[in-house]
Structure formats: C-alpha cells, structure tokens
DRENDO-417436 format. One record per residue (C-alpha): z, y, x; residue number from 0. Coordinates in nm, 2 decimals. Layout:
// residues N
[[Z,Y,X],NUM]
...
//
This chain:
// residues 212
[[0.65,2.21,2.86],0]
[[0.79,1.86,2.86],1]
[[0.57,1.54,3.02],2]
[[0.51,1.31,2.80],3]
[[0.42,0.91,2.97],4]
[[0.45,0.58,2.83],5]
[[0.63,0.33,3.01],6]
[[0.46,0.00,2.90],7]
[[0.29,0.03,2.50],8]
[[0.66,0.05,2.37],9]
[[0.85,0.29,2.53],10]
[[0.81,0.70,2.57],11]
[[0.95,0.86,2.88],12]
[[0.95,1.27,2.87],13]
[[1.03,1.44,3.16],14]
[[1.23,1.83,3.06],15]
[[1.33,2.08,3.27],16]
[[1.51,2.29,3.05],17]
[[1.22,2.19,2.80],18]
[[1.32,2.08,2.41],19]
[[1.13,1.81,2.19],20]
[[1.20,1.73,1.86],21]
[[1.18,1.31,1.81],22]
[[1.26,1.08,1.52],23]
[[1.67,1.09,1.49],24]
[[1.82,0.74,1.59],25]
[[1.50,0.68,1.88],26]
[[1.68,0.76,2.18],27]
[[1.72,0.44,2.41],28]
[[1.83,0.61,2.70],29]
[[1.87,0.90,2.90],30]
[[1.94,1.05,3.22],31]
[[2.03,1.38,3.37],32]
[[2.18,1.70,3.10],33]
[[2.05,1.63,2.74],34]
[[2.17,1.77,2.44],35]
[[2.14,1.61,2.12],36]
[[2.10,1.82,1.77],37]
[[1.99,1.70,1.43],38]
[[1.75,1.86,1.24],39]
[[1.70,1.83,0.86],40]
[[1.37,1.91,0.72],41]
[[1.15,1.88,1.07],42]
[[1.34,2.23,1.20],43]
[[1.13,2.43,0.98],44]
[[1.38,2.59,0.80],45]
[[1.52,2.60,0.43],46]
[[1.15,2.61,0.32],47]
[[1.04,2.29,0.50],48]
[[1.34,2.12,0.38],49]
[[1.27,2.21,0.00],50]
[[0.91,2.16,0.07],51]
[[1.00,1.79,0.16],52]
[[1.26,1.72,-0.08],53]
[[0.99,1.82,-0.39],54]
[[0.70,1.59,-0.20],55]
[[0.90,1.31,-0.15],56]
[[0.74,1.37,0.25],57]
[[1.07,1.21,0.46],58]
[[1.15,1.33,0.81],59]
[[1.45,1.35,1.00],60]
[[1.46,1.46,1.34],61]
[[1.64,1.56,1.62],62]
[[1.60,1.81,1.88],63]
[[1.68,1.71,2.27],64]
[[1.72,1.95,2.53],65]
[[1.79,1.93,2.91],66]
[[1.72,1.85,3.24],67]
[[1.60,1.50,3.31],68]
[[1.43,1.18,3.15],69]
[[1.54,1.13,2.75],70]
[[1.32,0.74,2.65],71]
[[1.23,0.68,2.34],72]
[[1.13,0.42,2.09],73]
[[1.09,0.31,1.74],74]
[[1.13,-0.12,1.68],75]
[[0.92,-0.21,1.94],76]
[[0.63,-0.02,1.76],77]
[[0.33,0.10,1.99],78]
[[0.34,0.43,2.08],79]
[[0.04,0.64,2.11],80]
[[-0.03,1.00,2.28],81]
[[-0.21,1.25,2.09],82]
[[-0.31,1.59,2.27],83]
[[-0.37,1.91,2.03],84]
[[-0.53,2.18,2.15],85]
[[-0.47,2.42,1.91],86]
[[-0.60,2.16,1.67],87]
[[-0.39,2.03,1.37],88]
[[-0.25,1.65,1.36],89]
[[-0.24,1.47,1.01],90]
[[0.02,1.16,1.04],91]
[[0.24,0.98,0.82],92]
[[0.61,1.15,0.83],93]
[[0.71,0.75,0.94],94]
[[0.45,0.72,1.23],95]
[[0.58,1.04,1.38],96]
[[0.82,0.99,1.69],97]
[[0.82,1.31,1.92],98]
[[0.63,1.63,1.95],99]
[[0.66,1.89,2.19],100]
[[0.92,2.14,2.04],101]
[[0.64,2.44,1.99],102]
[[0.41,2.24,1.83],103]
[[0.47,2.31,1.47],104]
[[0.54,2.05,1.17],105]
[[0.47,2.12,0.81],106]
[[0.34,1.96,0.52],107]
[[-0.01,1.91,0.36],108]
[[-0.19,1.78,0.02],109]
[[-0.35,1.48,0.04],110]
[[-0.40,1.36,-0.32],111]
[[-0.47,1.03,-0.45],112]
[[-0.43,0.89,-0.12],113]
[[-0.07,0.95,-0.07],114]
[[0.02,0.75,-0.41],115]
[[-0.15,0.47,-0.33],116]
[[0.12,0.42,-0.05],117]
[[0.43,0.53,-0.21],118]
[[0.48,0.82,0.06],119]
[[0.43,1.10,-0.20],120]
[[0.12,1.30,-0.25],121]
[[0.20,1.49,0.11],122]
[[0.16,1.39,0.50],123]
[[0.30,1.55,0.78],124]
[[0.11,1.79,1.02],125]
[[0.15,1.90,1.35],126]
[[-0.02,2.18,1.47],127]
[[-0.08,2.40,1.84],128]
[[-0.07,2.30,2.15],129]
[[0.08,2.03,2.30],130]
[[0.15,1.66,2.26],131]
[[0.25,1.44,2.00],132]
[[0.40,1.04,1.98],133]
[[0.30,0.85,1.70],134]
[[0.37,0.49,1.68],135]
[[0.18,0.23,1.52],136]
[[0.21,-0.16,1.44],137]
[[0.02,-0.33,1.67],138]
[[-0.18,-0.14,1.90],139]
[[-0.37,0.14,1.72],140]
[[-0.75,0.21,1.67],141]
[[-0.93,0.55,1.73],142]
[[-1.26,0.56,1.53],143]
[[-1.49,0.82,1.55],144]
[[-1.57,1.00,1.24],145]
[[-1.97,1.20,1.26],146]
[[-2.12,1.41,1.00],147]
[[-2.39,1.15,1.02],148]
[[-2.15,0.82,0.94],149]
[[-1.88,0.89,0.74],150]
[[-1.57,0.65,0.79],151]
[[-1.36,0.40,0.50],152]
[[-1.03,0.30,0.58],153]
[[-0.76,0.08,0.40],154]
[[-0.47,0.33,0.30],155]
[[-0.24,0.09,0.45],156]
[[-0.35,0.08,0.79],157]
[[-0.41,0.44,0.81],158]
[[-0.18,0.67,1.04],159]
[[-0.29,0.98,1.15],160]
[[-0.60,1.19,1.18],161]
[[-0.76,1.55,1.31],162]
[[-1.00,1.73,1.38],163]
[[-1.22,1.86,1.12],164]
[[-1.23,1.63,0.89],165]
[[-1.22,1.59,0.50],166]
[[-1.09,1.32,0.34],167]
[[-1.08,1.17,-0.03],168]
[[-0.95,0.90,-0.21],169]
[[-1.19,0.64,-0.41],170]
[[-1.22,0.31,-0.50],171]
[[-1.35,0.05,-0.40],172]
[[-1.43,-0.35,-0.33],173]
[[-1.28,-0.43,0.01],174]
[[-1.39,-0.75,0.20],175]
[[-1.05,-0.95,0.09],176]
[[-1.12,-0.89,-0.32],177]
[[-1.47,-0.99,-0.25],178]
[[-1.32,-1.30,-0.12],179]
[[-1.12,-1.32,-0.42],180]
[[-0.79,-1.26,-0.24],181]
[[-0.74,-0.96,-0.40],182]
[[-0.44,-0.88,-0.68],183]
[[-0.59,-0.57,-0.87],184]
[[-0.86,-0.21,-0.82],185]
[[-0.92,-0.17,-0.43],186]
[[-0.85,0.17,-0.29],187]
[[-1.01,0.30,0.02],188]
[[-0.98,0.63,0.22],189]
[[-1.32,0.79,0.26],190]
[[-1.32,1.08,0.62],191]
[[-1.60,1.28,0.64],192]
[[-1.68,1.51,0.91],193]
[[-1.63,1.57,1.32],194]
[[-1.31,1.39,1.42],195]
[[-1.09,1.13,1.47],196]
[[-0.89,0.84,1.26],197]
[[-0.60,0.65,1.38],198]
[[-0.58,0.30,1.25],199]
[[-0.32,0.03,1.30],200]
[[-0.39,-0.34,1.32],201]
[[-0.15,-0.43,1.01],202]
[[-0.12,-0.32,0.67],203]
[[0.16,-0.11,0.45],204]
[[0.27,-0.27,0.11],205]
[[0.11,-0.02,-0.18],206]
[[0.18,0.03,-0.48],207]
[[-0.19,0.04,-0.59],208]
[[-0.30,-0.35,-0.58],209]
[[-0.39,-0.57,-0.27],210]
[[-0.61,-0.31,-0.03],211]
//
C-alpha cells in the first residue's frame, strides 16, 4: 500500500512501490523514480460509475499513477488533509477529493436537499475500505465531533466531507449573518446526527439557495 505524508499543509508526497493511487487528473507537481500516468473517467468504477455520474451531475475526473518512487501532489495551494478508513465509508464533495489509495473504493451517494443548495447535484462522493484518502480544503480544515447527545449544524458551504455513522438532513434555518441582517434570502443549514466526524473549511461556497 502507498504512504501517504504531507510535505508542508499544501503539498502530498506518496511513496509507491509498485503501489497505484488514483488522484484528481491535472494535480501532479512532480515526480520521481517509474510512474505511469492513466486517465480515468468516471472515478474507475466502470461504465456504471460513469452513467451514475453523468445523471447526478456528481463530477470527478481522475487519474491513476503507478510506479516506483515519490509522485507530489496538489490542488491551488488548497490544504490538504489525511483521512484514514478503516473499513469505514468517507462522504466528500467530488471537488475536495485529491487522492485515495487505489483499493479504496469510490461511488456515489444521496444526499437530498443538501446537495441543491450547493449546485453539486443531489449526490456526493464516497470512499470506502481501508486505506487513506486526500481531501483538500480552503484554509485549513475543521474536524468536529458529532455525539448522539449534541447533534451538529453546519453551513452547506463550508462543509466538505464526513463519516462515520452519521445521519444527516437538510433544514432551514436563521444563521448568525441573517440575524445580523446580512443575509440575501431563507438560510439553509446541514443538521449531522449521530457518532462521527464533520470536516469543515474556514471559507464558504457560493450557493444557489440565498446567503448561508
């Protein structure tokens, strides 16, 4: 299995040994040693996947590298952060998603309301096995706890990722910025509930469902 380290917040070094990983196509920024380089449509799951992504409107193009040696990565001086599954399933926005370890598997997975509200569709991307996972973020990202005992709200546009078992759904809401009276239109929040963990970023998407 490849070794996944960051070099600074920004950059992603794997180490491979005849090891594969499948990253965002275009994030390469260097290389050394054997690699090969081979575009996948659809996340490499196949003529399903890609259908599956086409109809959700759930974008991902990625490539697979192979070899022996150090491939480094990044994504517009994003941060990156390293997720470890355990058998456990990631949730993550298709365009926070940089690298995975090539047996960790990628699908798609409902998310109603939520997914409108951000103009990504009304699916997110999963990962699941065991292994790691690069997602990047803008600005250094949050992890928040999420207990059966205090359930978590988050602004759909700083959300990234999530797992664990946890249940999410989308309501709305009066966020601190259209109590101030900063606010264009109905306020939308995220609500997890559940055992698990949320990934936040420090700065928000533009939605398409008023000021958030």
């Amino acid at each position: 299995m490849a070794t996944f380290r960051l070099q600074g917040s920004r950059v992603l070094a794997v180490d491979m040994t005849g090891d594969a990983v499948k990253a965002k196509n275009g994030s390469m920024v260097a290389y050394d040693g054997q690699m090969e380089f081979k575009k996948m449509t659809g996340g490499g799951e196949g003529i399903r996947g890609m259908v599956t992504r086409r109809v959700t409107g759930e974008q991902m193009t990625v490539m697979e590298v192979k070899g022996h040696g150090t491939c480094w990565f990044a994504d517009r001086a994003t941060e990156i952060n390293l997720v470890r599954l355990r058998g456990d399933k990631l949730h993550v926005e298709a365009s926070n998603l940089l690298c995975t370890d090539a047996g960790l598997r990628t699908g798609t997975s409902f998310t109603g309301l939520r997914g409108a509200t951000q103009g990504n569709g009304l699916f997110t991307t999963t990962v699941e096995g065991t292994g790691q996972a690069a997602i990047v973020s803008d600005g250094p990202a949050v992890v928040l706890r999420v207990s059966r005992e205090y359930p978590l709200m988050v602004d759909p546009g700083a959300y990234i990722a999530h797992q664990g078992d946890v249940h999410q759904s989308f309501q709305s809401g009066v966020t601190f910025r259209t109590f101030m009276g900063e606010g264009g239109g109905e306020a939308f929040q995220i609500r997890f509930e559940g055992d698990g963990l949320v990934y936040v970023q420090p700065s928000e998407r533009t939605t398409i469902a008023g000021d958030v």
